[in-house]
Each structure stands twice: as C-alpha cells, then as structure tokens.
C-alpha positions, 0 to 999 in steps of 0.5 A: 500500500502506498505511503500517506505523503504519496496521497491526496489526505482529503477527499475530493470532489470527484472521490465523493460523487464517485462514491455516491454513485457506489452507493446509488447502486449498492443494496445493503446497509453499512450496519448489517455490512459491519456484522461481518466484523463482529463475531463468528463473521468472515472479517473478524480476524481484521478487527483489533479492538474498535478499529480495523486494519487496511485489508479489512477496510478494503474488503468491507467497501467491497461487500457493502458495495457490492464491487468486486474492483472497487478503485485502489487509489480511492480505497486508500484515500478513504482510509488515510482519511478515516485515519487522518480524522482521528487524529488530535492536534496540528500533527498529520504526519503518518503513524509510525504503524498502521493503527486502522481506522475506527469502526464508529467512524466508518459507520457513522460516515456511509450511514450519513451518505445513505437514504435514511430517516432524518432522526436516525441520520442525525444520530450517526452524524452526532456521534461521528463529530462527538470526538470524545465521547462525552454527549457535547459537540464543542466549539472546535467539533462545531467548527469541523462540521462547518467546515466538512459542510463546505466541503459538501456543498462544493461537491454537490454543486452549491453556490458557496459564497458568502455560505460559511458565516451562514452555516456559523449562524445555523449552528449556533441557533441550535445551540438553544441556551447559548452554552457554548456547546451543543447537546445530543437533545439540541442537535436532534431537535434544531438538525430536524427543524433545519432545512440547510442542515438536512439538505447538505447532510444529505437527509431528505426532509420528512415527507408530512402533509403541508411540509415542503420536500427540497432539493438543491437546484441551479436556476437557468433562468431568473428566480426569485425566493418566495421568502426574501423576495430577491433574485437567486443570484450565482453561477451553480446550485443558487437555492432550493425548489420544493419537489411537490410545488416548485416553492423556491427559497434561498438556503439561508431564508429557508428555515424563515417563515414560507407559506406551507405546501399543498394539503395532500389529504383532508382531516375531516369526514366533512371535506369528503369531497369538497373539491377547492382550490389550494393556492400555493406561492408560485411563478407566474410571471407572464401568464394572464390572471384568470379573473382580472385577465391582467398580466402576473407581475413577479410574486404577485400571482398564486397557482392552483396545486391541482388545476393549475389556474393562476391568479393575483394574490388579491384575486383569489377570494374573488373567483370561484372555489370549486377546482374541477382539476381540469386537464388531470382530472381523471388521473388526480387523487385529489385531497378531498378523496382521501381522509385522515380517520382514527383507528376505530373508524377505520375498522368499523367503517364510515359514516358514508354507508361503506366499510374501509379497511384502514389502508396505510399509517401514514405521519400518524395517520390512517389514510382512507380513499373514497372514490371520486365519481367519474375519475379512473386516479393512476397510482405511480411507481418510479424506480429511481435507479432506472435510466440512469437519472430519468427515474429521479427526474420523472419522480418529481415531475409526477409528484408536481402534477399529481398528489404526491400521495399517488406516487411512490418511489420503489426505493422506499418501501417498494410497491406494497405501500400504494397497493395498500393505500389503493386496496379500496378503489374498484376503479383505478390504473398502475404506471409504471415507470421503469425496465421490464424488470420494474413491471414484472416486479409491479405484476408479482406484487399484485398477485401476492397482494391477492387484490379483488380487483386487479388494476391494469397496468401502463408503462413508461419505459426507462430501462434499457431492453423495454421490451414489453412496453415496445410491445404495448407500444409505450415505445423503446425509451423515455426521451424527456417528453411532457409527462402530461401527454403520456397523461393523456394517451393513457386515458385514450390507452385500451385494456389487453391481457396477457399471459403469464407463465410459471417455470419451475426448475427441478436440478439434476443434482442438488450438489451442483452448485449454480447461481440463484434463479431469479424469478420464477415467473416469466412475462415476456421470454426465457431463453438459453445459450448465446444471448443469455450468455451475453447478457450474464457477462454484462450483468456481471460487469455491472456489477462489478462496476456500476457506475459505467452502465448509467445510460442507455447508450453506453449499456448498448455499447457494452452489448455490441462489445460482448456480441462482438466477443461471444461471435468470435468464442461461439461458447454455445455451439453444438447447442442441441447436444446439450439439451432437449425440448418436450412441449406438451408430451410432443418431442421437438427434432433439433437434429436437422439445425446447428444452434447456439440458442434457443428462446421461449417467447411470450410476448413479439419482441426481444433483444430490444425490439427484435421480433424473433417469431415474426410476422405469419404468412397467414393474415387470420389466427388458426380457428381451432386452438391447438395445444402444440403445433410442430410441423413446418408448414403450419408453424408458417401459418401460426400468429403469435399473440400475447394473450393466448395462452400459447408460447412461441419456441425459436432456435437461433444459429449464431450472434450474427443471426440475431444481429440480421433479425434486430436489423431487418436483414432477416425475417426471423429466426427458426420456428420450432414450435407453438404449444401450451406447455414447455418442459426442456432438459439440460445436460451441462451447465449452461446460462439462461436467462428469464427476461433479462435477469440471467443465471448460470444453471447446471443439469437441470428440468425445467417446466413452463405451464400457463400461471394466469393473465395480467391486464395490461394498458396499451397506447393509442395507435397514434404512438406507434412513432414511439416503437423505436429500437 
C-alpha cells in the first residue's frame, strides 16, 4: 500500500460523487455490512479492538458495495482519511504503524451518505463529530462540521459564497441556551427543524402533509425566493425548489417563515369531497390572471396545486372555489378523496354507508380513499435507479402534477405501500415507470397482494431492453417528453391481457452448485445459450462496476462489445447436444439445425425490439386452438399473440443471426414450435436467462405451464412513432 505523503489526505470532489454513485447502486446497509466484523463473521480476524486494519477496510467497501474492483487509489484515500480524522492536534504526519481506522467512524460516515430517516441520520452524524465521547459537540467539533459542510456543498454543486458565516449562524441557533456547546437533545431537535442542515447532510426532509420536500437546484433562468423576495443570484446550485410545488427559497431564508405546501389529504369526514382550490406561492410571471385577465407581475400571482389556474394574490377570494382539476382530472387523487380517520373508524367503517379497511399509517395517520365519481386516479411507481437519472427526474415531475400521495418511489418501501393505500378503489390504473424488470416486479406484487380487483397496468419505459412496453407500444425509451401527454394517451390507452407463465426448475443434482434463479415467473421470454450468455457477462460487469452502465447508450455499447466477443468464442455451439425440448408430451427434432440458442417467447419482441417469431404468412389466427403445433408448414401459418395462452419456441444459429433479425436483414429466426406447455432438459451447465435477469444453471428440468393473465394498458395507435429500437 502506498505511503500517506504519496496521497491526496482529503477527499475530493470527484472521490465523493464517485462514491455516491457506489452507493446509488449498492443494496445493503453499512450496519448489517459491519456484522461481518463482529463475531463468528468472515472479517473478524481484521478487527483489533474498535478499529480495523487496511485489508479489512478494503474488503468491507467491497461487500457493502457490492464491487468486486472497487478503485485502489480511492480505497486508500478513504482510509488515510478515516485515519487522518482521528487524529488530535496540528500533527498529520503518518503513524509510525498502521493503527486502522475506527469502526464508529466508518459507520457513522456511509450511514450519513445513505437514504435514511432524518432522526436516525442525525444520530450517526452526532456521534461521528462527538470526538470524545462525552454527549457535547464543542466549539472546535462545531467548527469541523462547518467546515466538512463546505466541503459538501462544493461537491454537490452549491453556490458557496458568502455560505460559511451562514452555516456559523445555523449552528449556533441550535445551540438553544447559548452554552457554548451543543447537546445530543439540541442537535436532534434544531438538525430536524433545519432545512440547510438536512439538505447538505444529505437527509431528505420528512415527507408530512403541508411540509415542503427540497432539493438543491441551479436556476437557468431568473428566480426569485418566495421568502426574501430577491433574485437567486450565482453561477451553480443558487437555492432550493420544493419537489411537490416548485416553492423556491434561498438556503439561508429557508428555515424563515414560507407559506406551507399543498394539503395532500383532508382531516375531516366533512371535506369528503369538497373539491377547492389550494393556492400555493408560485411563478407566474407572464401568464394572464384568470379573473382580472391582467398580466402576473413577479410574486404577485398564486397557482392552483391541482388545476393549475393562476391568479393575483388579491384575486383569489374573488373567483370561484370549486377546482374541477381540469386537464388531470381523471388521473388526480385529489385531497378531498382521501381522509385522515382514527383507528376505530377505520375498522368499523364510515359514516358514508361503506366499510374501509384502514389502508396505510401514514405521519400518524390512517389514510382512507373514497372514490371520486367519474375519475379512473393512476397510482405511480418510479424506480429511481432506472435510466440512469430519468427515474429521479420523472419522480418529481409526477409528484408536481399529481398528489404526491399517488406516487411512490420503489426505493422506499417498494410497491406494497400504494397497493395498500389503493386496496379500496374498484376503479383505478398502475404506471409504471421503469425496465421490464420494474413491471414484472409491479405484476408479482399484485398477485401476492391477492387484490379483488386487479388494476391494469401502463408503462413508461426507462430501462434499457423495454421490451414489453415496445410491445404495448409505450415505445423503446423515455426521451424527456411532457409527462402530461403520456397523461393523456393513457386515458385514450385500451385494456389487453396477457399471459403469464410459471417455470419451475427441478436440478439434476442438488450438489451442483449454480447461481440463484431469479424469478420464477416469466412475462415476456426465457431463453438459453448465446444471448443469455451475453447478457450474464454484462450483468456481471455491472456489477462489478456500476457506475459505467448509467445510460442507455453506453449499456448498448457494452452489448455490441460482448456480441462482438461471444461471435468470435461461439461458447454455445453444438447447442442441441446439450439439451432437449418436450412441449406438451410432443418431442421437438433439433437434429436437422446447428444452434447456439434457443428462446421461449411470450410476448413479439426481444433483444430490444427484435421480433424473433415474426410476422405469419397467414393474415387470420388458426380457428381451432391447438395445444402444440410442430410441423413446418403450419408453424408458417401460426400468429403469435400475447394473450393466448400459447408460447412461441425459436432456435437461433449464431450472434450474427440475431444481429440480421434486430436489423431487418432477416425475417426471423427458426420456428420450432407453438404449444401450451414447455418442459426442456439440460445436460451441462449452461446460462439462461428469464427476461433479462440471467443465471448460470447446471443439469437441470425445467417446466413452463400457463400461471394466469395480467391486464395490461396499451397506447393509442397514434404512438406507434414511439416503437423505436
């Protein structure tokens, strides 16, 4: 390991993102990664007292990353800082020896970088700066939390100037009783009232009714701040905008009196809907005032939260109450169709002649949903992590054009909370915004949710592959369009099902040791061989190293590069001596093709937009439903169809092969088979893949048999533009 005089002792700005996005990606928490150096775990031999030697830091990074190459030269920095702060005094010279680094600090530190609540997050940053142990924050431990928060805000991008003495004077309030030194009490108290706080510290503002959500932001046009009145002013990140309805204030005005956010519920029995405005602080600079028609002059006009009119501040109480939520209306969950009700009425049920179950505890409430008349409210799922950014960005788009009650990031939680809150609704519609992955999780969670009505589902296509949404035709990829016309075109959207199909996979020898399967049901394909192979190396590279898969593009060019390999390796030739294929008590004859893959497809599209079935020469489906269908001649004539109850098996000769279809070149690849039930047999190790989550499988029996039918939301013709590769 290198000397320390040969490091850079701080961590810089491209060391802290770099580090973000580790953990952006990373699926465990630096509590239960630590339990590895408690006793009986794997790393305990690196731990001597409370500290931890170099090679133990560096494989914990490892496993709670979940990187296998996690940088060297970052991992020393890391540790030499870990070191470095430890140390009392003017003195940062290098030890004499390694005397490790602390395992509180290395805690406290990546559970301040994680998602959390803002309470516990508070906690490991007071016993990261409590230095000594005694409860107190002193003057100098004060003085390092400014300064490592300057740091913090140059990293994010802030605009730091004239921040620290900011910073000084935020500190110092929370320092109730002018000590001098802050408590435990006062640090938890004032950090949870303390916007600027909570946002350099990385915690995230709790969500309850009428309380703002903030992020940084860089205004790219002139801004003003709702509390101070003057322009935002600087060349990066000038202040924060509320997630929910735009508020924006400087840093140093936001823990200063602000009109509250919009009311995502009511409290009474009797605002059961009352349909009224919510006027919130808003820009309306230009647009035309709808009572006086006079143009809004800066921070003079109001906006409504749900329909979006806009008036003078003085024409407010001259217009009409009444919102009809004009444009969304039939996707808003407004706050007069959800109440907040005390446990004992949510049991029994309400005063309006129908039984509630209690739906979701919400901030201390229990929050109930009454059907709004001739509404269809679209409850959202975001996964934040698809699409690189995009998941972030759609979250907080829907949560301004929505109630931010109806849309829920699947990092907090996952999809059982707004199933939950939904329960009660008999009519209502499920976005999903995500990959294929993303829905088939969404699908699974409906099923286990055993719900009497199973709502239909749409999707905004952020991955990569996006098959089924291709399919269904929502298009190839999210390209930044108003999110209002994808509003609209699942109003004009029309109702299809579609199969779904268990697989079950019995192992030949249960001593073999193999990867996990990842799912057992499939909804758009299963294939084994070349593609899966290719697919299983560009998992294992991302996860490996994450932060190089965070676009569409750049995945696609990993995609090319690894078909480019696997064309020269060929590691799946000779396929057909590796395995057979039975559907339906039929055998399938493999004998007269050399393949490298073969593919059992539920759904016409594949690869990203390939259709490997293809088009049939007959333009009518086949009157008689057939069970299975092997002969040549009429595989021709046989439509594939998402919905009947039939999968279509294709063998496939080579990369080449697959690149031809993807690009038009040719039709489709080698149709073996239609039929109702899929049984294959495997010989060897070999890799597969269930769409798109690959695993390499030793000698095994698998099993497809028809699970049920999903009602899925298909986009108005007109989008067909959309149904890109």
């Amino acid at each position: 390991m290198a000397t320390e005089s040969d490091l850079v002792n701080e961590i810089n700005p491209v060391d802290f993102i770099q580090l973000l996005e580790y953990l952006e990606y990373s699926r465990l928490k630096a509590k239960d990664a630590m339990k590895d150096f408690h006793a009986g775990g794997k790393l305990v031999h690196h731990r001597f007292g409370d500290h931890i030697d170099a090679t133990g830091f560096s494989l914990f990074l490892k496993n709670y990353l979940e990187v296998d190459d996690f940088p060297a030269d970052l991992c020393q920095r890391l540790y030499w800082y870990f070191q470095r702060s430890e140390r009392s005094g003017p003195d940062t010279s290098p030890h004499s020896r390694d005397g490790g680094v602390s395992l509180k600090a290395v805690l406290c530190y990546f559970s301040i970088l994680e998602d959390g609540n803002p309470r516990d997050k508070l906690e490991y940053t007071f016993k990261l700066y409590d230095k000594d142990d005694n409860g107190l924050l002193d003057s100098k431990e004060v003085d390092k939390i400014v300064t490592q928060m300057m740091q913090a805000a140059e990293y994010l991008g802030w605009d730091v100037t004239e921040l620290k003495p900011e910073l000084q004077d935020m500190l110092k309030a929370i320092d109730v009783d002018s000590s001098g030194t802050v408590t435990h009490r006062e640090w938890i108290q004032g950090g949870l009232n303390n916007i600027p706080l909570l946002v350099l510290l990385g915690l995230k503002v709790a969500e309850k009714d009428g309380q703002h959500v903030w992020r940084l932001k860089n205004f790219n046009r002139p801004t003003y701040c709702f509390v101070c009145q003057k322009m935002m002013l600087g060349l990066r990140k000038q202040g924060l905008s509320c997630n929910f309805c735009k508020y924006t204030v400087h840093s140093s005005c936001a823990n200063k009196n602000h009109t509250p956010c919009v009311r995502t519920f009511v409290r009474s029995k009797t605002e059961i809907g009352c349909s009224v405005h919510d006027w919130i602080s808003a820009d309306c600079e230009s647009n035309k005032c709808e009572i006086c028609h006079k143009k809004i002059k800066i921070l003079t006009g109001k906006s409504c939260a749900w329909c979006h009119r806009m008036r003078h501040s003085e024409c407010v109480p001259l217009g009409p109450s009444h919102c009809d939520c004009e444009r969304l209306q039939h996707h808003i969950l407004p706050p007069w169709a959800i109440c907040a009700m005390d446990q004992t009425d949510s049991i029994s049920g309400s005063s309006l002649g129908e039984k509630y179950l209690v739906n979701i505890n919400s901030d201390g409430h229990f929050l109930q949903i009454f059907p709004v008349k001739d509404t269809l409210p679209l409850l959202v799922f975001v996964n934040p992590k698809s699409g690189g950014k995009q998941g972030k960005r759609v979250l907080r788009k829907f949560q301004y054009l929505l109630n931010p009650r109806q849309v829920y990031s699947l990092d907090n939680g996952g999809p059982n909370p707004g199933l939950q809150l939904f329960q009660n609704l008999h009519k209502y519609r499920i976005l999903v915004c995500g990959g294929d992955g993303t829905v088939g999780w969404i699908l699974d969670a409906i099923d286990k949710a055993d719900m009497v009505i199973r709502p239909p589902v749409a999707v905004l296509p952020l991955g990569t592959g996006n098959d089924l949404a291709r399919c269904l035709h929502w298009g190839g990829g999210y390209e930044g369009s108003d999110l209002t016309e994808i509003l609209k075109q699942i109003e004009e959207s029309t109702l299809v099902l579609m199969d779904r199909w268990s697989l079950r996979v019995i192992q030949a020898d249960v001593a073999d040791e193999g990867d996990p399967v990842p799912n057992d049901i499939i909804n758009n394909y299963f294939s084994i061989g070349v593609d899966a192979s290719i697919a299983h190396q560009f998992h294992v590279m991302r996860e490996k190293d994450p932060q190089k898969f965070n676009s569409r593009a750049r995945n696609k060019l990993w995609y090319f590069q690894l078909a480019t390999s696997e064309t020269v390796s060929a590691s799946c030739r000779n396929l057909k001596e590796c395995l057979s294929i039975e559907c339906c008590g039929v055998p399938v004859d493999l004998s007269r093709l050399s393949l490298e893959g073969v593919a059992v497809l539920n759904i016409p599209s594949m690869h990203g937009g390939s259709n490997l079935w293809g088009e049939s020469k007959s333009v009518e489906k086949l009157k008689k439903w057939q069970e299975v269908t092997v002969d040549p001649d009429a595989l021709e004539m046989c439509s594939q169809d998402m919905n009947d109850k039939l999968l279509e098996v294709v063998g496939l000769e080579s990369v080449v092969e697959m690149g031809q279809i993807y690009s038009g070149l040719k039709s489709k690849a080698h149709r073996l088979v239609q039929a109702a039930h899929v049984t294959i047999r495997t010989y060897k190790t070999l890799p597969m893949q269930i769409d798109g989550e690959p695993w390499m499988q030793p000698p095994c029996t698998i099993h497809i048999t028809h699970k049920n039918q999903a009602s899925m939301l298909m986009a108005p013709d007109k989008t067909l533009g959309c149904f890109l590769k």
